[in-house]
C-alpha positions as CSV (number, residue, x, y, z in Angstrom):
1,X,-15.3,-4.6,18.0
2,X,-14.1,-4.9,14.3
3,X,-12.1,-2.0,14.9
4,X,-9.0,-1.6,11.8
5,X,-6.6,1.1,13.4
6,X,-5.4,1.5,17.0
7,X,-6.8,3.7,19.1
8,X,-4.3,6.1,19.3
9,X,-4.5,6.9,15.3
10,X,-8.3,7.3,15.9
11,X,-7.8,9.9,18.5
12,X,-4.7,11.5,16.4
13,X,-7.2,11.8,13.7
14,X,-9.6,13.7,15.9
15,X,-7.3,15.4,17.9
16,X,-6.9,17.0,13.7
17,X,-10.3,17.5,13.0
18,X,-11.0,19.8,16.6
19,X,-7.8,21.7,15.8
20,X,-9.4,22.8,12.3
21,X,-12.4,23.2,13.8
22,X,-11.2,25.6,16.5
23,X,-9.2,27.8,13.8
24,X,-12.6,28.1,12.3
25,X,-14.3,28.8,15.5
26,X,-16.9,26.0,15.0
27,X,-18.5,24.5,18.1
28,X,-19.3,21.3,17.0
29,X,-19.6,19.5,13.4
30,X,-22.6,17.3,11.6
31,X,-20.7,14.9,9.9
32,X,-22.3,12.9,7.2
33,X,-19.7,11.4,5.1
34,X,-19.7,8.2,5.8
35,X,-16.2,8.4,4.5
36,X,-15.5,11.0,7.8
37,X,-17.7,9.0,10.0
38,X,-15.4,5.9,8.8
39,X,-11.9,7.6,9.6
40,X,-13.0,9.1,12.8
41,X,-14.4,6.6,14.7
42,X,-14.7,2.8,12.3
43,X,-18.0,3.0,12.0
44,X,-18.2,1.4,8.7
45,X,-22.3,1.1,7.2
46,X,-24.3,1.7,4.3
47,X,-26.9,3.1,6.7
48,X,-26.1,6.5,5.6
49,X,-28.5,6.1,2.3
50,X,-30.6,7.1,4.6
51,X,-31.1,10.3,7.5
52,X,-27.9,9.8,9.6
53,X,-25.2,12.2,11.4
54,X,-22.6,12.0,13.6
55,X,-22.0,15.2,15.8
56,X,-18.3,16.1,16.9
57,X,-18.2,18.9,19.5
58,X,-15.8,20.6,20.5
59,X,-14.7,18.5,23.4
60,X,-14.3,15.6,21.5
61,X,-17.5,14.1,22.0
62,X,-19.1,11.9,19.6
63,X,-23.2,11.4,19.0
64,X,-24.5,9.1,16.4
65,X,-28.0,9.4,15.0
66,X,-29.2,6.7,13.2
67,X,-31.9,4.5,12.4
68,X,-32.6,1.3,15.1
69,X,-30.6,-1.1,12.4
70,X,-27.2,0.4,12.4
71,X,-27.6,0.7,16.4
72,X,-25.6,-2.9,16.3
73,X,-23.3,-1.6,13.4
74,X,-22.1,1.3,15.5
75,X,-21.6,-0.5,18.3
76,X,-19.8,-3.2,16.9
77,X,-17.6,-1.5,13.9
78,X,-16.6,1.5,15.9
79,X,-15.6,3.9,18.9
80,X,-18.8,5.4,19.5
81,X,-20.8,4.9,22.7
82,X,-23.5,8.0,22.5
83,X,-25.9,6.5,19.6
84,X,-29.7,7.8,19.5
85,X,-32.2,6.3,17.5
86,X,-34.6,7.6,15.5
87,X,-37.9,5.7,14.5
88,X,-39.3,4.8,11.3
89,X,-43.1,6.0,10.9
90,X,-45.5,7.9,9.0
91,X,-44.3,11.3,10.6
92,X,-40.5,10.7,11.2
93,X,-38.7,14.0,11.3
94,X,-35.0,13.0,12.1
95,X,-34.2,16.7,11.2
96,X,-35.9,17.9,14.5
97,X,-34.5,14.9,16.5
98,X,-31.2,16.0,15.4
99,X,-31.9,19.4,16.5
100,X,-32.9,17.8,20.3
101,X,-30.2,15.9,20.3
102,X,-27.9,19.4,19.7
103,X,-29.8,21.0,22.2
104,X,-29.4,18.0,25.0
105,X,-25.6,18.5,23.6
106,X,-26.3,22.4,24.7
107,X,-25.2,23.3,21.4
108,X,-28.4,26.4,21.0
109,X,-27.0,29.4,19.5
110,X,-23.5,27.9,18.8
111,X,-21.7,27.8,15.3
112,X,-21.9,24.7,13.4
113,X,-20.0,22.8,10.7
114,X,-22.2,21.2,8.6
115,X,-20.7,18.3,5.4
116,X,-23.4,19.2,3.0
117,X,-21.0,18.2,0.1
118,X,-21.5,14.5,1.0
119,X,-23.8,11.3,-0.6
120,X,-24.8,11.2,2.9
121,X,-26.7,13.9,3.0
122,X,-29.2,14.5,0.3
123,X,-30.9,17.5,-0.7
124,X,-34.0,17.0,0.6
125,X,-32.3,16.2,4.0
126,X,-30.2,18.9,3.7
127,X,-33.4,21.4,3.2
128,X,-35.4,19.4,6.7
129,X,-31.6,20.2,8.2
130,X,-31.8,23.7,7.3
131,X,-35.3,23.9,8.2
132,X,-34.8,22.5,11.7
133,X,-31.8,24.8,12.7
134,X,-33.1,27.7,11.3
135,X,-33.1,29.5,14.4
136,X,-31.3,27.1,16.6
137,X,-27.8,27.3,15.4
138,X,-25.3,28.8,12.9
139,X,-24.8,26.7,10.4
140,X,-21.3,26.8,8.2
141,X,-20.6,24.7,5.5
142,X,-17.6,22.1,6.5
143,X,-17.3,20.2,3.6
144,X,-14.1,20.8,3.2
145,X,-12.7,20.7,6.9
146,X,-11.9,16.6,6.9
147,X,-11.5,15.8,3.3
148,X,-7.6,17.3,3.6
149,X,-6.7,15.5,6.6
150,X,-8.1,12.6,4.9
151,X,-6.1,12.9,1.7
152,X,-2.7,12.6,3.5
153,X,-2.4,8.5,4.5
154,X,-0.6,7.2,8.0
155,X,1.6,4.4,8.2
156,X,-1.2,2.0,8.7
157,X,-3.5,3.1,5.9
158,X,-0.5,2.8,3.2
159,X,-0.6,-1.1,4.3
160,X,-4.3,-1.4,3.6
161,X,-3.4,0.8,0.3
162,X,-0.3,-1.8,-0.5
163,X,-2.7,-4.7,0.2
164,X,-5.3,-3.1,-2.4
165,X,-3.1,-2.5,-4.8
166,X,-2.0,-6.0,-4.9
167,X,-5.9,-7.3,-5.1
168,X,-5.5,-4.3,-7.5
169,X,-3.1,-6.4,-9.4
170,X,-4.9,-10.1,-9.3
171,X,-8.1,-8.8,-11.0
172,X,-6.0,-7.7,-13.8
173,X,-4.4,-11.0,-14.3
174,X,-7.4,-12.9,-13.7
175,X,-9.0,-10.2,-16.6
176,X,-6.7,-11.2,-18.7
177,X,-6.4,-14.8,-18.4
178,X,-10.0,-14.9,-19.3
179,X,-9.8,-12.1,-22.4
180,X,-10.0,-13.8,-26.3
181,X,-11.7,-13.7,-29.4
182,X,-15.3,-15.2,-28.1
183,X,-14.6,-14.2,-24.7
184,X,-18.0,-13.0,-22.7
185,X,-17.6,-9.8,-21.1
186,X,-19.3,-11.0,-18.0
187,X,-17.4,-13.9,-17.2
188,X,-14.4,-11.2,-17.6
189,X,-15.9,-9.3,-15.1
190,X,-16.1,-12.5,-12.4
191,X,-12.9,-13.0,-12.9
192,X,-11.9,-10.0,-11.9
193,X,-14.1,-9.2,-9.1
194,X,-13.9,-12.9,-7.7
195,X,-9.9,-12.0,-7.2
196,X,-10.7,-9.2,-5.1
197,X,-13.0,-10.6,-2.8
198,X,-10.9,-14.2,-2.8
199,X,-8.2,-12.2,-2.0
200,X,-9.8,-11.2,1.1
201,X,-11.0,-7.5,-0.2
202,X,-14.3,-5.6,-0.4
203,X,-16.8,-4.4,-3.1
204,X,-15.2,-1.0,-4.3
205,X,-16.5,2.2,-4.2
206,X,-18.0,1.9,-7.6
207,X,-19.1,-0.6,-9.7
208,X,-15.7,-2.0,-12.0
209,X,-16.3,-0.6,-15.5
210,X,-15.7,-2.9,-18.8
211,X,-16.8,-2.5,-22.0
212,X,-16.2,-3.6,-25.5
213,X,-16.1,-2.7,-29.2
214,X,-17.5,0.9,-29.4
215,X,-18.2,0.6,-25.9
216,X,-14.8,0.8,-25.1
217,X,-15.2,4.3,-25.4
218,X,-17.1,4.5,-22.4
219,X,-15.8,6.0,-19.3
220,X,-18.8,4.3,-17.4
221,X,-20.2,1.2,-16.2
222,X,-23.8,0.3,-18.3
223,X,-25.9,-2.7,-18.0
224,X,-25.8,-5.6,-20.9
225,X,-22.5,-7.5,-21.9
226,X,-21.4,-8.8,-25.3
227,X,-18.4,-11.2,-26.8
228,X,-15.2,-10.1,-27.9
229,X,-14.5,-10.4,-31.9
230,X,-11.7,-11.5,-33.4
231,X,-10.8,-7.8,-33.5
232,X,-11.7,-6.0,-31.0
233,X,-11.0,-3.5,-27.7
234,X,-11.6,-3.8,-24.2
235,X,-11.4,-0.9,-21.7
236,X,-11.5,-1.9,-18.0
237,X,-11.4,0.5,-15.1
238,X,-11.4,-1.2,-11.4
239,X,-10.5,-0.9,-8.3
240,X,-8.8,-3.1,-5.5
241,X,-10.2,-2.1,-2.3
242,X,-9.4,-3.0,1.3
243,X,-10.7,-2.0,4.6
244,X,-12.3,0.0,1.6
245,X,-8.6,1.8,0.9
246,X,-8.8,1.8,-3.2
247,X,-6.2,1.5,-5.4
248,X,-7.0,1.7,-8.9
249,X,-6.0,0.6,-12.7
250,X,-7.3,1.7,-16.0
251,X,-6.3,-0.4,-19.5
252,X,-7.6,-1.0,-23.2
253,X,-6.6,-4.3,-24.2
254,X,-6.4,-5.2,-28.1
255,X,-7.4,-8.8,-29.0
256,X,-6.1,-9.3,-32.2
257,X,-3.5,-7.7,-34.3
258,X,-3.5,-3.7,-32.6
259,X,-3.6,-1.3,-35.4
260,X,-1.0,1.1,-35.7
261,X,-3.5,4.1,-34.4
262,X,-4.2,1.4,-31.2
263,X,-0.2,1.5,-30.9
264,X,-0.1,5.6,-31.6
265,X,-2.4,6.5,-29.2
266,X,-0.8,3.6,-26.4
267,X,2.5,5.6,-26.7
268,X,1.1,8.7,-26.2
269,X,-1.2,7.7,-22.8
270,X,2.2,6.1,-21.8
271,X,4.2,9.3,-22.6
272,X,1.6,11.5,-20.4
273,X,1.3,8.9,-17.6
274,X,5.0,9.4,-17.1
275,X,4.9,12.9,-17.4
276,X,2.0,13.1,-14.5
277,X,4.0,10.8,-12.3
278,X,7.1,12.8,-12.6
279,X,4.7,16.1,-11.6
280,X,3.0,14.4,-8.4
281,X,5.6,15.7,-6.1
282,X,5.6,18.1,-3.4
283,X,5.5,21.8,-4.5
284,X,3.5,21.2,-7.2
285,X,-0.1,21.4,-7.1
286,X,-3.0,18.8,-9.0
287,X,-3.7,21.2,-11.6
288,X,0.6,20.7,-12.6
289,X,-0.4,17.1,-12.6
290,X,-3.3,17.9,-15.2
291,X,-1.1,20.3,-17.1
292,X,1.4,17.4,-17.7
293,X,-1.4,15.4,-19.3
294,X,-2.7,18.3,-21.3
295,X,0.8,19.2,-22.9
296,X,1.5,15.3,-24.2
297,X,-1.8,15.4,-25.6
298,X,-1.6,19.0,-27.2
299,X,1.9,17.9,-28.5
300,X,0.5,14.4,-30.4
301,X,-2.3,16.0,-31.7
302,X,-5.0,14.4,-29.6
303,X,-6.7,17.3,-27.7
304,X,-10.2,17.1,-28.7
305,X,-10.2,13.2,-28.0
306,X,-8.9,13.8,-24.1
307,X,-11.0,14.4,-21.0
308,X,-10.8,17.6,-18.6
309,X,-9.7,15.9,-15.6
310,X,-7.1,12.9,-16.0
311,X,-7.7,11.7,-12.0
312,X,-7.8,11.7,-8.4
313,X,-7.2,11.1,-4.3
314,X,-7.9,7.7,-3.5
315,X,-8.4,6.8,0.2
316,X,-11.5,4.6,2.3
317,X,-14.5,5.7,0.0
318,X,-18.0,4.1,0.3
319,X,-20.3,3.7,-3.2
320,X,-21.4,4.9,-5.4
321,X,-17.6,6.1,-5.8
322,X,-14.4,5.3,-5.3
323,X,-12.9,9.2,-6.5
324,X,-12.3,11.4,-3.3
325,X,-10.7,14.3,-3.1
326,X,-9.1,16.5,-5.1
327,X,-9.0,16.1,-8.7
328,X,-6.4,16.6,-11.4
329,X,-8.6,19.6,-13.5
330,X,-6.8,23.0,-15.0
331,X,-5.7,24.9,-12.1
332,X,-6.9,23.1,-9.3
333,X,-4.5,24.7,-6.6
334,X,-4.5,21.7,-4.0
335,X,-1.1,21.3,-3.0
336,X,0.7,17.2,-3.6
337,X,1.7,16.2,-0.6
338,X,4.0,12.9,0.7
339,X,2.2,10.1,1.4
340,X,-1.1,10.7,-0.9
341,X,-2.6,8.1,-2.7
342,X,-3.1,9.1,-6.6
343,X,-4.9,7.6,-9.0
344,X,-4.2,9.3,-12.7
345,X,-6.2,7.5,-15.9
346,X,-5.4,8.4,-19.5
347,X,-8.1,8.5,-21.4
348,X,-7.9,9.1,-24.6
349,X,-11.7,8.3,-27.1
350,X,-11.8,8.8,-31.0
351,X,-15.2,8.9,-31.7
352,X,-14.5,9.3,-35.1
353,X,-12.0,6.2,-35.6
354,X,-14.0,4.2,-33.0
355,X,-10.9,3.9,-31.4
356,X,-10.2,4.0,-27.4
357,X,-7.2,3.8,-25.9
358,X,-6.4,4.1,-21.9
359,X,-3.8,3.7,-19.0
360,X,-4.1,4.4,-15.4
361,X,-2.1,3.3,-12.5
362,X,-2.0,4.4,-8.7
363,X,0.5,6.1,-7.2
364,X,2.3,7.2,-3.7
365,X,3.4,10.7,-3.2
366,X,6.7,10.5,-1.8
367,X,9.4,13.5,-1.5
368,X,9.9,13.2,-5.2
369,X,8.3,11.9,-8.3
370,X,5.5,9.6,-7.1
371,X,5.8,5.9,-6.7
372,X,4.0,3.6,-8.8
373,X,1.8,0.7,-6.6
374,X,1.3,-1.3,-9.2
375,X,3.7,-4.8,-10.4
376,X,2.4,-4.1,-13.8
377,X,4.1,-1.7,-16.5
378,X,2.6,0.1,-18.7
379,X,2.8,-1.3,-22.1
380,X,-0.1,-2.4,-24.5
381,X,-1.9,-6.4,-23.5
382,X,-2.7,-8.0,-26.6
383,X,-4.9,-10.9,-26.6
């Protein structure tokens, strides 16, 4: 098996999951985050694009439904021995398998924990499931049951973290190695994705985002590429990801001479990155963290060109997204914790001047002011 933690973290990982599902009185949970499915038992496929769940009940049994193509996948990435099929024709309902397999499970009439906030689960799965157990079951949603034992990392994950961080690293310098005047965005892009996977890494949880000239204000990936001028911007937001633990970096490069706004707005995203790493400590919560960033940006003037989130958890995430849970927004009362993996991007987009300028680095939560994963520091790359 291509199993990447011991067994004993596996089982402390469940032995988490049934305590929080006993304080909520749920007899079994239909887990479709693949990210869940990942951290509970290795089971590491794409296979969840389409109908697939994996049922936890309350004695620590795990079922897999799936389709006849992950039935290898299972039984090779992970822990799980109880996997049931279900087969592809013109009438598949794996809704009402599901419900068979709950009832062989003897789960009729019991209380159950359902992710429905997941990409594994789409909505018109999510009605058939609702349709199914209508009358079987009662169904609660559990979204938010394993993404907070998720969030806090174990020894072993922080290596896998360190190790993506340092792929983290390499596609930067191979990024910049290959950015100049005349430089094709898409041979950029190689560059940097070629480190991660010679590095021994994995595709990231979305796809790595570059863009150029005006699209250097973009905060998403697009299709189409273009050469660098002989004055010009380049914002690049990636991801190094291993055992598909992310750890992320966010930069506007300047080739040429930067102009003094490029330089204005690079202090500033440096100012506020410092002044969110110094809030990511226990006590504080993740809308501090976004306070931070809103109060630098207030103070330089620069308000209307900011964003209303400045970043995120990172952990093992599957596409199409790398962001797990929670977010730095106003308010958002999740507590910072030691040992969390944050990602926090500075974003800062004048529409008006054509002008982007961003920074973002990963961190670890420690019992102070978070650590920064990155070798690289924070001032402006000119090319």
């Amino acid at each position: 098996m291509a199993l990447h933690f011991e067994t004993a973290e596996f089982e402390a990982r469940k032995a988490g999951v049934l305590e929080a599902m006993a304080a909520r009185k749920l007899d079994a949970m239909l887990l479709f985050a693949p990210e869940s499915q990942y951290w509970l038992t290795g089971y590491d496929s794409f296979g969840f694009v389409f109908f697939q769940c994996l049922v936890l009940t309350r004695d620590g049994h795990f079922t897999l439904l799936t389709r006849s193509p992950d039935l290898r996948q299972a039984r090779h990435t992970s822990l799980i021995e109880d996997i049931v099929i279900w087969i592809d024709r013109p009438d598949a309902d794996p809704a009402v398998q599901l419900r068979n397999v709950l009832d062989n499970l003897d789960l009729l009439g019991d209380r159950l924990g359902v992710e429905y906030d997941s990409h594994g689960l789409t909505a018109a799965n999510g009605r058939a499931l609702d349709e199914a157990l209508r009358t079987f079951a009662e169904l609660e949603d559990a979204s938010d049951l394993v993404p907070p034992l998720r969030a806090i990392k174990s020894a072993a994950e922080l290596a896998y973290v360190k190790r993506a961080a340092e792929l983290a690293d390499d596609a930067l310098d191979a990024g910049l190695a290959e950015i100049r005047a005349g430089a094709d965005e898409g041979h950029i892009l190689a560059a940097m994705q070629g480190a991660v996977l010679a590095g021994g890494g994995d595709y990231s949880g979305n796809p790595f985002i570059i863009g150029s000239g005006a699209d250097a204000l973009l905060c998403r990936t697009k299709t189409g590429r273009r050469k660098l001028d002989d004055s010009d911007q380049i914002t690049l937001e990636f991801a190094g990801a291993y055992r598909l633990y992310h750890a992320a970096l966010m930069e506007t490069v300047v080739i040429g001479e930067p102009s003094p706004y490029h330089r204005e707005l690079r202090d500033a995203v440096g100012e506020a990155l410092e002044a969110c790493r110094v809030a990511m400590m226990p006590g504080n919560i993740f809308g501090d963290v976004f306070a931070a960033y809103a109060q630098v940006m207030e103070a330089r003037g620069l308000s209307r060109h900011r964003l209303n989130a400045c970043g995120y958890s990172l952990g093992a995430r599957y596409a199409p997204s790398w962001m797990d849970w929670p977010m730095f927004y106003r308010d958002n009362p999740a507590p910072i914790e030691p040992d969390m993996v944050l990602f926090a991007h500075m974003i800062v987009m004048d529409s008006d001047k054509q002008t982007a300028m961003c920074l973002g680095r990963s961190f670890r939560t420690s019992a102070g002011a978070a650590e920064p994963l990155s070798r690289h520091g924070t001032d402006i790359f000119i090319r």
